[in-house]
mmCIF file of the N, C-alpha and C atoms, coordinates in Angstrom:
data_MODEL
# 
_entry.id   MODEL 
# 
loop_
_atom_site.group_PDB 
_atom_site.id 
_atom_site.type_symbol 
_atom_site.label_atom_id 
_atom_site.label_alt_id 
_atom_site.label_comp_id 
_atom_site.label_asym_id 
_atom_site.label_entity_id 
_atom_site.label_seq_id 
_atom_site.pdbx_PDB_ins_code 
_atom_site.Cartn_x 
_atom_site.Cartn_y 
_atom_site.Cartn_z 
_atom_site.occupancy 
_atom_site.B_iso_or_equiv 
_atom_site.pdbx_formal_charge 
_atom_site.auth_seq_id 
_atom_site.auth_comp_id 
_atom_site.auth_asym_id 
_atom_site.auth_atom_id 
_atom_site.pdbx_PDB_model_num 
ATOM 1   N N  . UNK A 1 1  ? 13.554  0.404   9.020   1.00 0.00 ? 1  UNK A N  1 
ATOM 2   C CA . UNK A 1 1  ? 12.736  -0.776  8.826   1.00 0.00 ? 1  UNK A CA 1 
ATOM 3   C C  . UNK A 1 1  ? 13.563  -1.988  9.235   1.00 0.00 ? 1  UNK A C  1 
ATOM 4   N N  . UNK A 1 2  ? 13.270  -2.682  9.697   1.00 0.00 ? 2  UNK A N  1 
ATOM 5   C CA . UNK A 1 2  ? 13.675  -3.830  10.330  1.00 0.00 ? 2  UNK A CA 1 
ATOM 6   C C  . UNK A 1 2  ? 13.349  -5.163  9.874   1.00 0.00 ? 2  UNK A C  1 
ATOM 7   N N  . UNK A 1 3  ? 12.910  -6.294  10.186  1.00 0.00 ? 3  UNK A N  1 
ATOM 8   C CA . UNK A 1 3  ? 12.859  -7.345  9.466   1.00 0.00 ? 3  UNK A CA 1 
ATOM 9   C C  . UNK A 1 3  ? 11.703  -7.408  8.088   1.00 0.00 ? 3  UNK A C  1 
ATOM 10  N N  . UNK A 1 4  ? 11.278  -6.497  7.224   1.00 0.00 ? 4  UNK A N  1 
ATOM 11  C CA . UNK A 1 4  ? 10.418  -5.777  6.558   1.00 0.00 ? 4  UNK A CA 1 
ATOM 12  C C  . UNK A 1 4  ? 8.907   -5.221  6.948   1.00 0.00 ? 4  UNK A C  1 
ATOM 13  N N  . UNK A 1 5  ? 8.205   -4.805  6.149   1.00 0.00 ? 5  UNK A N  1 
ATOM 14  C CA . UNK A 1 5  ? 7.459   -4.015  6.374   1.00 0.00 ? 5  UNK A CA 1 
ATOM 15  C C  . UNK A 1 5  ? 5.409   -4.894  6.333   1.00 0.00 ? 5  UNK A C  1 
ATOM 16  N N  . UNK A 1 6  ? 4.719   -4.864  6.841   1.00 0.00 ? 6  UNK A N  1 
ATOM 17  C CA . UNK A 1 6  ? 3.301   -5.631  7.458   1.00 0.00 ? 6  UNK A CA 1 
ATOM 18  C C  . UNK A 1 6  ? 2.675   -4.576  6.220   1.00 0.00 ? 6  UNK A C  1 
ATOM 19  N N  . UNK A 1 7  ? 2.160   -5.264  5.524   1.00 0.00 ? 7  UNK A N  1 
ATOM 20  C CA . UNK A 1 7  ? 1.151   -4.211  4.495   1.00 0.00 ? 7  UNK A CA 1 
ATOM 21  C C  . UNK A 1 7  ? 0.005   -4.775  4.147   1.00 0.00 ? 7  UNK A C  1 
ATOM 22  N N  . UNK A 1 8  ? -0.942  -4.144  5.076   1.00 0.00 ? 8  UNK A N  1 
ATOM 23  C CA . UNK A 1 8  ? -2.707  -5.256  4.219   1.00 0.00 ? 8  UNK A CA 1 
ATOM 24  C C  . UNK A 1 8  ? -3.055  -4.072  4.056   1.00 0.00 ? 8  UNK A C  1 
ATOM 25  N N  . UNK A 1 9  ? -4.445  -4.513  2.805   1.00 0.00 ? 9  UNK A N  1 
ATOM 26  C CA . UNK A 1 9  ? -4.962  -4.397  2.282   1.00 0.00 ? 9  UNK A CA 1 
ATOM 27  C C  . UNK A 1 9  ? -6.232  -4.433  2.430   1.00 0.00 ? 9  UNK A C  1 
ATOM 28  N N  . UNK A 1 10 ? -7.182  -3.012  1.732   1.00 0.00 ? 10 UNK A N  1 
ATOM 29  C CA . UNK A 1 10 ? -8.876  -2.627  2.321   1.00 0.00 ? 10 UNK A CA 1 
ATOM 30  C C  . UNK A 1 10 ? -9.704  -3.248  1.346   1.00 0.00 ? 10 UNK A C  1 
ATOM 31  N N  . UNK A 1 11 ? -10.498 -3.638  1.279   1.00 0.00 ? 11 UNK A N  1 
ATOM 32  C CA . UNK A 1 11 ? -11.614 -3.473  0.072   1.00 0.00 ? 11 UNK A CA 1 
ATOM 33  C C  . UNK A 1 11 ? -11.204 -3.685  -1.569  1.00 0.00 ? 11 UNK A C  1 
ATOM 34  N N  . UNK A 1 12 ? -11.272 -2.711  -2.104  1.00 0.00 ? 12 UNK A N  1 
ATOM 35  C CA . UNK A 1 12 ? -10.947 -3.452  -3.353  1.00 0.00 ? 12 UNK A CA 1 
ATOM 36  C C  . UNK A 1 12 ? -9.539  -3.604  -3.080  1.00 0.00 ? 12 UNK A C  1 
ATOM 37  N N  . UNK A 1 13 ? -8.561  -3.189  -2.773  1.00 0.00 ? 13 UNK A N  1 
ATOM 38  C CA . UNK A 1 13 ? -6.801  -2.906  -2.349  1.00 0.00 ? 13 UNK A CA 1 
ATOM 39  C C  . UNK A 1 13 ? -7.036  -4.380  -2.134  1.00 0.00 ? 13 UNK A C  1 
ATOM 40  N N  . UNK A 1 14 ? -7.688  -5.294  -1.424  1.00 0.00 ? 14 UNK A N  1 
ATOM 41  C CA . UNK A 1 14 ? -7.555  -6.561  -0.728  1.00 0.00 ? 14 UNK A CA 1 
ATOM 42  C C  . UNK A 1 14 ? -7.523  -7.557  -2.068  1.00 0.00 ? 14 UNK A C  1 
ATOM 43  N N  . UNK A 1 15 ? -9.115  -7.307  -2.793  1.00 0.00 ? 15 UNK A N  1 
ATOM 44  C CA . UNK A 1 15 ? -9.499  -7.731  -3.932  1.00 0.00 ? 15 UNK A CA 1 
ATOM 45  C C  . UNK A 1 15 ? -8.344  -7.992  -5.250  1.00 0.00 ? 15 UNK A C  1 
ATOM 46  N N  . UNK A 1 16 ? -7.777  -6.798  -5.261  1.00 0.00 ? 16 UNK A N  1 
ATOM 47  C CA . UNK A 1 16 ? -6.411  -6.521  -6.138  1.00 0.00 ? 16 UNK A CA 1 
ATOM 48  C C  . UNK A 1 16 ? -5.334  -7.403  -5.983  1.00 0.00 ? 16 UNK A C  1 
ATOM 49  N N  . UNK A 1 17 ? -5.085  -7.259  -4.651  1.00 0.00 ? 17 UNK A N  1 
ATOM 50  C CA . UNK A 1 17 ? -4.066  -8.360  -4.037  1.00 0.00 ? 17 UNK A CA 1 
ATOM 51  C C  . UNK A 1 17 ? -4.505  -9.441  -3.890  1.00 0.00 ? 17 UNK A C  1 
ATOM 52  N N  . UNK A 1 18 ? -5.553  -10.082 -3.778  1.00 0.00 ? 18 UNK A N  1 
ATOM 53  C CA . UNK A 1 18 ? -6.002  -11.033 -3.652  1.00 0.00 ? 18 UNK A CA 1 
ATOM 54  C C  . UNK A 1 18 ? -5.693  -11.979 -1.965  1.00 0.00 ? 18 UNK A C  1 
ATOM 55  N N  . UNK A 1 19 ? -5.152  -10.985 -1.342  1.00 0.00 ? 19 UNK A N  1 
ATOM 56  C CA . UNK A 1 19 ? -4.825  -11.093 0.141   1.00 0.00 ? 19 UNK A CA 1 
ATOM 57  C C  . UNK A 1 19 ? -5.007  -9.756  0.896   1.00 0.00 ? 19 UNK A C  1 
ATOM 58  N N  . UNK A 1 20 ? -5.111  -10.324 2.348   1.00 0.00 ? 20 UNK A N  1 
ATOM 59  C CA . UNK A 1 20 ? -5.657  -9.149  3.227   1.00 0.00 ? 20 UNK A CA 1 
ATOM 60  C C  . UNK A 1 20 ? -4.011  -8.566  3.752   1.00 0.00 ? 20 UNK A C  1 
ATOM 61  N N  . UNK A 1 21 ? -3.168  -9.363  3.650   1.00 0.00 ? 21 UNK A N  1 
ATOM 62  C CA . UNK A 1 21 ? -2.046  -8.802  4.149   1.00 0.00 ? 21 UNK A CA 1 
ATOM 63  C C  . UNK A 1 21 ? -0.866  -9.539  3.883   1.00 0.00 ? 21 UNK A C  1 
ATOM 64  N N  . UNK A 1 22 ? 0.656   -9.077  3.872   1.00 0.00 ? 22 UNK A N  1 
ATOM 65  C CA . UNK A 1 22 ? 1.300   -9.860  3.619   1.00 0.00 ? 22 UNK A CA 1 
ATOM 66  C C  . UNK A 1 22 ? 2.911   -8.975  4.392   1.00 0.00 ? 22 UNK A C  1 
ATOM 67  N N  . UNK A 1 23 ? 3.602   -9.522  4.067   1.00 0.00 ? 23 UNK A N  1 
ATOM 68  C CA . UNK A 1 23 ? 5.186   -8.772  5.048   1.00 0.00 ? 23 UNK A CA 1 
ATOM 69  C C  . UNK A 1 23 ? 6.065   -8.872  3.474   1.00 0.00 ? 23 UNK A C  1 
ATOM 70  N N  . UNK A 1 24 ? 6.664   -7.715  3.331   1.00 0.00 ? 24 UNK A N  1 
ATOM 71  C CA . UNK A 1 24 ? 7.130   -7.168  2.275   1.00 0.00 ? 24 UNK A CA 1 
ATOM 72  C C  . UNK A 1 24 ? 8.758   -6.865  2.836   1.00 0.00 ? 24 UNK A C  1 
ATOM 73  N N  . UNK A 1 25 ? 9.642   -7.530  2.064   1.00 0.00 ? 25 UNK A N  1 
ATOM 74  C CA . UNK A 1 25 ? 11.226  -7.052  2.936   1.00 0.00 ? 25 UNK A CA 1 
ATOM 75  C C  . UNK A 1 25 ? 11.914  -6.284  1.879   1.00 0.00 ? 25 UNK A C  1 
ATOM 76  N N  . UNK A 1 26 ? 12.537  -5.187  2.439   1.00 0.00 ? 26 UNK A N  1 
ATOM 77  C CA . UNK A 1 26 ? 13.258  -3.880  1.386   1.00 0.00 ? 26 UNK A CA 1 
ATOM 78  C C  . UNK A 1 26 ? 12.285  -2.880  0.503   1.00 0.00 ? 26 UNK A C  1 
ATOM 79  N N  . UNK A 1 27 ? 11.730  -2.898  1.289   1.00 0.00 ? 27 UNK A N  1 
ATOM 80  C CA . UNK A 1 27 ? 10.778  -1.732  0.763   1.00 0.00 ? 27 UNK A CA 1 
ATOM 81  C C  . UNK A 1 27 ? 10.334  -0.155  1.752   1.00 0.00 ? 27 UNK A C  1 
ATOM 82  N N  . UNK A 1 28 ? 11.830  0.608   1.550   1.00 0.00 ? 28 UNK A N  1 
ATOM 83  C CA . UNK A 1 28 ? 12.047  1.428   2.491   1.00 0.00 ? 28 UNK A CA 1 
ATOM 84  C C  . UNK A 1 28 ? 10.526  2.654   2.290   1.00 0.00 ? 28 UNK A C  1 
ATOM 85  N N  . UNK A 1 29 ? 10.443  3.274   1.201   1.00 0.00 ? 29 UNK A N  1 
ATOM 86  C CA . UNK A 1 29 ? 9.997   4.204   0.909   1.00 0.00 ? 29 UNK A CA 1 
ATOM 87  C C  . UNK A 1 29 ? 8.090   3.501   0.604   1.00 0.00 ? 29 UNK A C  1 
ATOM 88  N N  . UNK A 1 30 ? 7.416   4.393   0.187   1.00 0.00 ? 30 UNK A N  1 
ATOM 89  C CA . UNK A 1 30 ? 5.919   4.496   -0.155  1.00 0.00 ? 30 UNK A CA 1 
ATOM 90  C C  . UNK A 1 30 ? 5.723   4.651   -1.736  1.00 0.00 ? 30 UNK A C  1 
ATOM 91  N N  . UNK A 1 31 ? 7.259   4.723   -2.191  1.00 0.00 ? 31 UNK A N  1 
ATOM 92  C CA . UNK A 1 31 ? 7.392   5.234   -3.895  1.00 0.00 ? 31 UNK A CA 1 
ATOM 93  C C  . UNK A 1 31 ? 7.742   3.444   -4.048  1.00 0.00 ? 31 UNK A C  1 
ATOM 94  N N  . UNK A 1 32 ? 8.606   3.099   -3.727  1.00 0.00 ? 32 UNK A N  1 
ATOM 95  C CA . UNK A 1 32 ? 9.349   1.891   -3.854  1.00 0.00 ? 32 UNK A CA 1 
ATOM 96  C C  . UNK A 1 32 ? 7.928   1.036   -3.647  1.00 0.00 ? 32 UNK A C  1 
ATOM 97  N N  . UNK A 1 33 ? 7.504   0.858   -2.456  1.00 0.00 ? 33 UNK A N  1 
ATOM 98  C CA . UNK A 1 33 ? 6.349   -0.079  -2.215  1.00 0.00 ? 33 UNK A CA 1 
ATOM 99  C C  . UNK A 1 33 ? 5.449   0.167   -3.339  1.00 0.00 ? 33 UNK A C  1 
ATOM 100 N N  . UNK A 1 34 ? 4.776   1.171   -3.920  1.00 0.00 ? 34 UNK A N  1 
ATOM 101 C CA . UNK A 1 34 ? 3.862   1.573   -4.941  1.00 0.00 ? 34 UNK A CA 1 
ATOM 102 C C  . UNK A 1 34 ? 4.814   0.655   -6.067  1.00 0.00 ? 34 UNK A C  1 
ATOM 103 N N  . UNK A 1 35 ? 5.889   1.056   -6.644  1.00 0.00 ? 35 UNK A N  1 
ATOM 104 C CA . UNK A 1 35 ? 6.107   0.148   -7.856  1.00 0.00 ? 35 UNK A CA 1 
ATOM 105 C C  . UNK A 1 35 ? 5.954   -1.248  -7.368  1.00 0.00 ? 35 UNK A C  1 
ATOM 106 N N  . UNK A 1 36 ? 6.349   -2.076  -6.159  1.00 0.00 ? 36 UNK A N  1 
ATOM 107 C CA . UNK A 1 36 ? 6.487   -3.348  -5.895  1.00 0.00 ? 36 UNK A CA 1 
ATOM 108 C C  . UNK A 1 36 ? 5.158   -3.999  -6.506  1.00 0.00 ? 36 UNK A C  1 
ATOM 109 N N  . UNK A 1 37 ? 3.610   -2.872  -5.489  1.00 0.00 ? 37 UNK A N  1 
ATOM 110 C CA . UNK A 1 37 ? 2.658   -3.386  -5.761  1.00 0.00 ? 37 UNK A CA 1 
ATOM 111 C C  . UNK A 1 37 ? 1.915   -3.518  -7.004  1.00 0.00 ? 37 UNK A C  1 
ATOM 112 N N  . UNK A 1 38 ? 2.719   -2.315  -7.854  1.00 0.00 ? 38 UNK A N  1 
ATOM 113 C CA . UNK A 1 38 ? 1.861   -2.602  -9.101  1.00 0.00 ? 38 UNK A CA 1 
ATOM 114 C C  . UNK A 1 38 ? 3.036   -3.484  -9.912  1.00 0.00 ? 38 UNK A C  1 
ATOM 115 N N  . UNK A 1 39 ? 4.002   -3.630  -9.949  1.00 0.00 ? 39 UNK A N  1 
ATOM 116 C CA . UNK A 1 39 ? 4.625   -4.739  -10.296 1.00 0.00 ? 39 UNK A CA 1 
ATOM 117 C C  . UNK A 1 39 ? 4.031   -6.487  -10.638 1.00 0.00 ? 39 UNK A C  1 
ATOM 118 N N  . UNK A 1 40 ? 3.760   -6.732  -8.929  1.00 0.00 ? 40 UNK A N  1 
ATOM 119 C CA . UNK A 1 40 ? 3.077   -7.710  -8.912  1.00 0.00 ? 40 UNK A CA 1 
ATOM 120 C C  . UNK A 1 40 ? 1.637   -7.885  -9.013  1.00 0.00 ? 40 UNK A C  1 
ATOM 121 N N  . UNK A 1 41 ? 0.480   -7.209  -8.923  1.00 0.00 ? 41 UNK A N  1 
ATOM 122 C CA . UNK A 1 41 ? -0.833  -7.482  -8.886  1.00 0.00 ? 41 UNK A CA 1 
ATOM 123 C C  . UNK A 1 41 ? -1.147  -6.002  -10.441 1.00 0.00 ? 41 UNK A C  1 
ATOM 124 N N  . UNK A 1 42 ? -0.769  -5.683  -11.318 1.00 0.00 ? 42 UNK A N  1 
ATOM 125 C CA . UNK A 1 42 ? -1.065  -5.035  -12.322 1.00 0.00 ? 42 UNK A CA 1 
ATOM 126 C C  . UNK A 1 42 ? -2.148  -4.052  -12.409 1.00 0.00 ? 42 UNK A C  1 
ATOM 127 N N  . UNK A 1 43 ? -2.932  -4.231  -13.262 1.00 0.00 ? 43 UNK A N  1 
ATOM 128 C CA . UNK A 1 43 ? -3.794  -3.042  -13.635 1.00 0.00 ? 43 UNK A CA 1 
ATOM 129 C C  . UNK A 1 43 ? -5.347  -2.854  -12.497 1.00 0.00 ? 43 UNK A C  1 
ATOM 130 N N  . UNK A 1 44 ? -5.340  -4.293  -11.970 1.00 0.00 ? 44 UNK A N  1 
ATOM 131 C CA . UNK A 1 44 ? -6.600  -4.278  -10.847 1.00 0.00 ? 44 UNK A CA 1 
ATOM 132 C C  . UNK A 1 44 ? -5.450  -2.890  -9.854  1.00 0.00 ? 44 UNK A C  1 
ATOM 133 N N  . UNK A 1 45 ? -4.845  -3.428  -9.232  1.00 0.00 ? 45 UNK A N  1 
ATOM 134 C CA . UNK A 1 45 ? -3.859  -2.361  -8.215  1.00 0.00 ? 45 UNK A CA 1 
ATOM 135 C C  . UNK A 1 45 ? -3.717  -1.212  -8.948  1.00 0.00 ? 45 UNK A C  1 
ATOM 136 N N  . UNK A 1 46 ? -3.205  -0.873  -9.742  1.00 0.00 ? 46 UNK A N  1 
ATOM 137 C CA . UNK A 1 46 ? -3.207  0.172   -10.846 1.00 0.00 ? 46 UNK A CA 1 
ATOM 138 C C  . UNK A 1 46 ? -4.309  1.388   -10.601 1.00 0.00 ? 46 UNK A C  1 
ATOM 139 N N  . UNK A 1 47 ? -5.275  0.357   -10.726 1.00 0.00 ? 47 UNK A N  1 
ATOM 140 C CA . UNK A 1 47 ? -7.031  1.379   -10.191 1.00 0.00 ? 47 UNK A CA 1 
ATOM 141 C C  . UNK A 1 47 ? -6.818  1.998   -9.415  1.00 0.00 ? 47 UNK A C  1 
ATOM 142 N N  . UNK A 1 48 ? -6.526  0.977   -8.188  1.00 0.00 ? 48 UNK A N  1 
ATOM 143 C CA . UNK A 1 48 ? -6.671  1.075   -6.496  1.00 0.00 ? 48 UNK A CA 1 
ATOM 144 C C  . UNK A 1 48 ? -6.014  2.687   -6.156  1.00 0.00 ? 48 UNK A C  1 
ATOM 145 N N  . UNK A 1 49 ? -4.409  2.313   -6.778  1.00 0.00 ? 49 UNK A N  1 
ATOM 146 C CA . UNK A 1 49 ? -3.562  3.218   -6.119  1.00 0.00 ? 49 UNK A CA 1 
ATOM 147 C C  . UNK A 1 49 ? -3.833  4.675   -7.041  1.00 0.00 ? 49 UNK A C  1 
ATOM 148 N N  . UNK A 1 50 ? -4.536  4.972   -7.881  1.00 0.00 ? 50 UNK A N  1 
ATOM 149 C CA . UNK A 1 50 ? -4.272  5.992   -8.732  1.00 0.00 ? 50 UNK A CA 1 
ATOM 150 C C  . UNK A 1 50 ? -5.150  6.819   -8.240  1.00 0.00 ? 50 UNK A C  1 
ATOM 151 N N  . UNK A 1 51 ? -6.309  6.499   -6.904  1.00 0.00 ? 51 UNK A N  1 
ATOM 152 C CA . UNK A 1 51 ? -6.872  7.714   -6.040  1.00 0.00 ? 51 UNK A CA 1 
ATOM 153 C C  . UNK A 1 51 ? -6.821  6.981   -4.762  1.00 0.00 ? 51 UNK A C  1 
ATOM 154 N N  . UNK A 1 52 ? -6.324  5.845   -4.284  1.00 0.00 ? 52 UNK A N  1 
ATOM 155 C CA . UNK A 1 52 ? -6.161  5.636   -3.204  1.00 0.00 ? 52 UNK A CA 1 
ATOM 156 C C  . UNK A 1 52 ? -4.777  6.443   -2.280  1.00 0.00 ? 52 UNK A C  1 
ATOM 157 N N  . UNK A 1 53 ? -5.034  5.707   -1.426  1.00 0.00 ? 53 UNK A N  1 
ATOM 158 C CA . UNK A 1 53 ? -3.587  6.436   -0.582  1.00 0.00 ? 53 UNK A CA 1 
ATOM 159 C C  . UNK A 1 53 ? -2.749  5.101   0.451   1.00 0.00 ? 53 UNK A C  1 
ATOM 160 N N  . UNK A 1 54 ? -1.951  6.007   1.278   1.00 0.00 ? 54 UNK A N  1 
ATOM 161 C CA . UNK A 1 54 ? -1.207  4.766   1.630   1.00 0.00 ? 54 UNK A CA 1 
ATOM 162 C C  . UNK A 1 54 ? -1.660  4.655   3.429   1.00 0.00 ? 54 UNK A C  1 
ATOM 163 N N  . UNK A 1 55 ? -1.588  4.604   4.763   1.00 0.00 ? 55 UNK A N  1 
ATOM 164 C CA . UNK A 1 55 ? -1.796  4.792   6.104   1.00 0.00 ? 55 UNK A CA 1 
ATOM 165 C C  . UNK A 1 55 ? -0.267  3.950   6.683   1.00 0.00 ? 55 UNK A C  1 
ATOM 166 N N  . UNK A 1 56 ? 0.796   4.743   6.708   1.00 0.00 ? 56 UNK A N  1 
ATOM 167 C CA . UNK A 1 56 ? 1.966   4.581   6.894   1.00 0.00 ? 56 UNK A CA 1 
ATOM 168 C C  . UNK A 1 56 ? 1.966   5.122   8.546   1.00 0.00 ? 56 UNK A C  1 
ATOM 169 N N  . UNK A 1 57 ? 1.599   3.959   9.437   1.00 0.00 ? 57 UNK A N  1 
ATOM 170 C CA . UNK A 1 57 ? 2.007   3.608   10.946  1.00 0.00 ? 57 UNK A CA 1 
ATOM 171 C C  . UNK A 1 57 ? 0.861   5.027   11.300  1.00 0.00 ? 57 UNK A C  1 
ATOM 172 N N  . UNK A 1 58 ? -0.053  4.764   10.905  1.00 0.00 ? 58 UNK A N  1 
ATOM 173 C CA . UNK A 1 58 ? -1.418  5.751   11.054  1.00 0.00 ? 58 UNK A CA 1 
ATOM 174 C C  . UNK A 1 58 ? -1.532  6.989   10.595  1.00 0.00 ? 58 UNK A C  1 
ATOM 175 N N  . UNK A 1 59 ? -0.444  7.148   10.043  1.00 0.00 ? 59 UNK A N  1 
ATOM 176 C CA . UNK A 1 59 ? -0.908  8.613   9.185   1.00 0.00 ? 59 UNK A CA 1 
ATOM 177 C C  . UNK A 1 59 ? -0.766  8.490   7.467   1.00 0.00 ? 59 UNK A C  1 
ATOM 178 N N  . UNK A 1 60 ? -1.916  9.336   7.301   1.00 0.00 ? 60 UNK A N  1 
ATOM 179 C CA . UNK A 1 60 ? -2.235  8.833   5.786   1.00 0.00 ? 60 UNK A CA 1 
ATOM 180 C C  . UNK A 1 60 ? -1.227  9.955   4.619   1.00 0.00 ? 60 UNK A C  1 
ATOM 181 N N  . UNK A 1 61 ? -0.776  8.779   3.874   1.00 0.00 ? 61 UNK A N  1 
ATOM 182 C CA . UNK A 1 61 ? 0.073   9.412   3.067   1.00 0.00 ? 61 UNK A CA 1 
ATOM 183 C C  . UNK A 1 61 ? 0.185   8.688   1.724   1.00 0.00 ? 61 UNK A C  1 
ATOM 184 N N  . UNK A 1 62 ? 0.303   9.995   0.206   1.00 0.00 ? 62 UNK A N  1 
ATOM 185 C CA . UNK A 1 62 ? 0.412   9.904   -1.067  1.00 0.00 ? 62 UNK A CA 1 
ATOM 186 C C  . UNK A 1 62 ? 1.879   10.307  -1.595  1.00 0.00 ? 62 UNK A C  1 
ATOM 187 N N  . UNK A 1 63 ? 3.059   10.596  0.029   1.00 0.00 ? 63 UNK A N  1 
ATOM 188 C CA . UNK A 1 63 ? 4.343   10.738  -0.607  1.00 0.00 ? 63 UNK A CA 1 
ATOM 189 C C  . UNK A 1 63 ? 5.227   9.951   -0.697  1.00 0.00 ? 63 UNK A C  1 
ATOM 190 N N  . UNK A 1 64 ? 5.464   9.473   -2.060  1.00 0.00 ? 64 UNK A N  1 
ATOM 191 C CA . UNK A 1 64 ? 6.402   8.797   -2.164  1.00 0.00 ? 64 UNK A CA 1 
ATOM 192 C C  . UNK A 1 64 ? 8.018   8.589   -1.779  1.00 0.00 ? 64 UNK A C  1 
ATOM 193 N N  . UNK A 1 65 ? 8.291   9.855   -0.944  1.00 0.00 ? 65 UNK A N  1 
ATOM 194 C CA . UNK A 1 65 ? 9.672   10.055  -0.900  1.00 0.00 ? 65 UNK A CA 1 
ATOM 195 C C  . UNK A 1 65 ? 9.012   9.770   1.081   1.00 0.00 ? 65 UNK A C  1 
ATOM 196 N N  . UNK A 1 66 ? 7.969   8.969   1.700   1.00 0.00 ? 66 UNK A N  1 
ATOM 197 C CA . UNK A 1 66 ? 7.675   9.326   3.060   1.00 0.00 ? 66 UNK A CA 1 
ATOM 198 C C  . UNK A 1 66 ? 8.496   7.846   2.866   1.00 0.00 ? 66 UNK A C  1 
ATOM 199 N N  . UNK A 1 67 ? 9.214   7.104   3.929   1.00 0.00 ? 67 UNK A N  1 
ATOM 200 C CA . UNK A 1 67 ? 9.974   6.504   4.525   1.00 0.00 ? 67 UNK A CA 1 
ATOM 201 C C  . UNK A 1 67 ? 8.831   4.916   5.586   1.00 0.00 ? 67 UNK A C  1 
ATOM 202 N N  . UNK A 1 68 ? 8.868   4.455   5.108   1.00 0.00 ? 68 UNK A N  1 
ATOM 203 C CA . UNK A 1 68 ? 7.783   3.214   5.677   1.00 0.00 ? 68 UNK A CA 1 
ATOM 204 C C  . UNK A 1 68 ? 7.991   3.025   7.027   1.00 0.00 ? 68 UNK A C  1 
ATOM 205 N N  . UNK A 1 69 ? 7.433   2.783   8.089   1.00 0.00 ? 69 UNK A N  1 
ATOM 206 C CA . UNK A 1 69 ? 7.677   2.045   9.122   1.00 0.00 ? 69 UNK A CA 1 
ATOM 207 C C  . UNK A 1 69 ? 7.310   0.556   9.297   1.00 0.00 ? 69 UNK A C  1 
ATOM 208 N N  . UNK A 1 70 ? 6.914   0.051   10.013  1.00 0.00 ? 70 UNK A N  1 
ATOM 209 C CA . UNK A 1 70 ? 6.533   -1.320  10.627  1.00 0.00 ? 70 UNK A CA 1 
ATOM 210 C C  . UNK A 1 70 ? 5.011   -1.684  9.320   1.00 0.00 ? 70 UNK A C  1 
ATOM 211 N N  . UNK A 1 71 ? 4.446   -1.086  9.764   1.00 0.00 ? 71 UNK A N  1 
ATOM 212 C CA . UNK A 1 71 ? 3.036   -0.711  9.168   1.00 0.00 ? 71 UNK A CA 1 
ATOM 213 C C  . UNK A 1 71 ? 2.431   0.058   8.076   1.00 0.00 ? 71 UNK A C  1 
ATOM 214 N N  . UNK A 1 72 ? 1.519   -0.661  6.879   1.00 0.00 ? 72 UNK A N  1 
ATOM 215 C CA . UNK A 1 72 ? 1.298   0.145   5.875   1.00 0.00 ? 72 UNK A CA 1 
ATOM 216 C C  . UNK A 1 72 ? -0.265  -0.312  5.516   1.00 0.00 ? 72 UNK A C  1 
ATOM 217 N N  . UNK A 1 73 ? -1.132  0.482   6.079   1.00 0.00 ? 73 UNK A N  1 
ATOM 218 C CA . UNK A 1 73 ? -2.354  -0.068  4.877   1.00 0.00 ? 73 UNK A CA 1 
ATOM 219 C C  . UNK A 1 73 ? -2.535  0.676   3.922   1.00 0.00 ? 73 UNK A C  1 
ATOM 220 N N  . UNK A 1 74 ? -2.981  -0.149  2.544   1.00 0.00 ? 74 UNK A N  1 
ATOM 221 C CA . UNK A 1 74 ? -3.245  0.387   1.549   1.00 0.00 ? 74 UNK A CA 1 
ATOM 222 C C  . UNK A 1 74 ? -4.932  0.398   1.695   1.00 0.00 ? 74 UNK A C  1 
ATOM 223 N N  . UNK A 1 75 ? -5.230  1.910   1.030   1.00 0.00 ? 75 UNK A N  1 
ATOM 224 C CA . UNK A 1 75 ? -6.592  2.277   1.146   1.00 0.00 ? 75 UNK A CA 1 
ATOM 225 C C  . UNK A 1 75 ? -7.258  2.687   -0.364  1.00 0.00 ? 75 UNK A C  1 
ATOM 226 N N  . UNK A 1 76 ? -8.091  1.929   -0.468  1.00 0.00 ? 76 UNK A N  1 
ATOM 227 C CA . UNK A 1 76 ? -8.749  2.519   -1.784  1.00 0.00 ? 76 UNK A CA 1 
ATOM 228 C C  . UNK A 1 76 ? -9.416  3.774   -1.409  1.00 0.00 ? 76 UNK A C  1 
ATOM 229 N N  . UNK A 1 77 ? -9.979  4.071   -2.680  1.00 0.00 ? 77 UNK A N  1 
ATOM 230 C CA . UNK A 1 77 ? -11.040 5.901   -2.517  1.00 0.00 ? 77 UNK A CA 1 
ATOM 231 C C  . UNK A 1 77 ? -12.133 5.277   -1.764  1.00 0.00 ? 77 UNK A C  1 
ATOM 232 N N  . UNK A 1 78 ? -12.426 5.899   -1.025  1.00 0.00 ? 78 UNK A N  1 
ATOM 233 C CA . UNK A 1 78 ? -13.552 5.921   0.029   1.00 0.00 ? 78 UNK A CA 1 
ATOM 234 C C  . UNK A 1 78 ? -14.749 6.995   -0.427  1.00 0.00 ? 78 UNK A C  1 
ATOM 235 N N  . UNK A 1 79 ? -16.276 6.033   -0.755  1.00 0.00 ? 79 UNK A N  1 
ATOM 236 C CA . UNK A 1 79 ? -17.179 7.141   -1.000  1.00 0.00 ? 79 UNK A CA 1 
ATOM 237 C C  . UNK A 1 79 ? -17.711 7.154   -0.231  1.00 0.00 ? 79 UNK A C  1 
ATOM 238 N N  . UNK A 1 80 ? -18.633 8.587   -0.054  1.00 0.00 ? 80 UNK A N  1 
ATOM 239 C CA . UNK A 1 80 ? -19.455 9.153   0.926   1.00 0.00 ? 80 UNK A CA 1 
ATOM 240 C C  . UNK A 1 80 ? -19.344 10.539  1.346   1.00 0.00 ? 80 UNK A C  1 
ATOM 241 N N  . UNK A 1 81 ? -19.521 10.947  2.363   1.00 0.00 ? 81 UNK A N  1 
ATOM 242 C CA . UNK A 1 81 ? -19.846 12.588  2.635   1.00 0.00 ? 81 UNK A CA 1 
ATOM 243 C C  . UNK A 1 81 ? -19.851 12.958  3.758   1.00 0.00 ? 81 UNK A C  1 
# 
């Protein structure tokens, strides 16, 4: 990771944050970023992430030990069929 990491935010994920996106510095991992975010935006984010997932440089991921690149959207649960 390099000058930190681009992380917006979907739908309610946006709502939670109360921004569509923001640049996050030292936040190597998807475990690390998960505490940052519920750190700062609490129990609304809390929701989000507890069936959402993460889209780490386009592939979607719930592992915390996966390694961030450039790019992170956070995705709430998606309904439908």
């Amino acid at each position: 990771m390099a000058d930190g990491v681009r992380v917006r935010y979907f739908a309610a994920a946006a709502e939670a944050a109360g921004r569509e996106e923001e640049t996050l510095d030292a936040v190597p991992t998807v475990g690390e970023l998960r505490a940052v975010l519920l750190a700062r935006y609490g129990d609304a984010m809390s929701r989000v992430l507890a069936s959402g997932s993460f889209l780490v440089d386009g592939v979607v991921s719930r592992d915390d030990s996966r390694t961030l690149g450039a790019r992170v959207d956070v995705l709430p649960p998606f309904a439908g069929g």
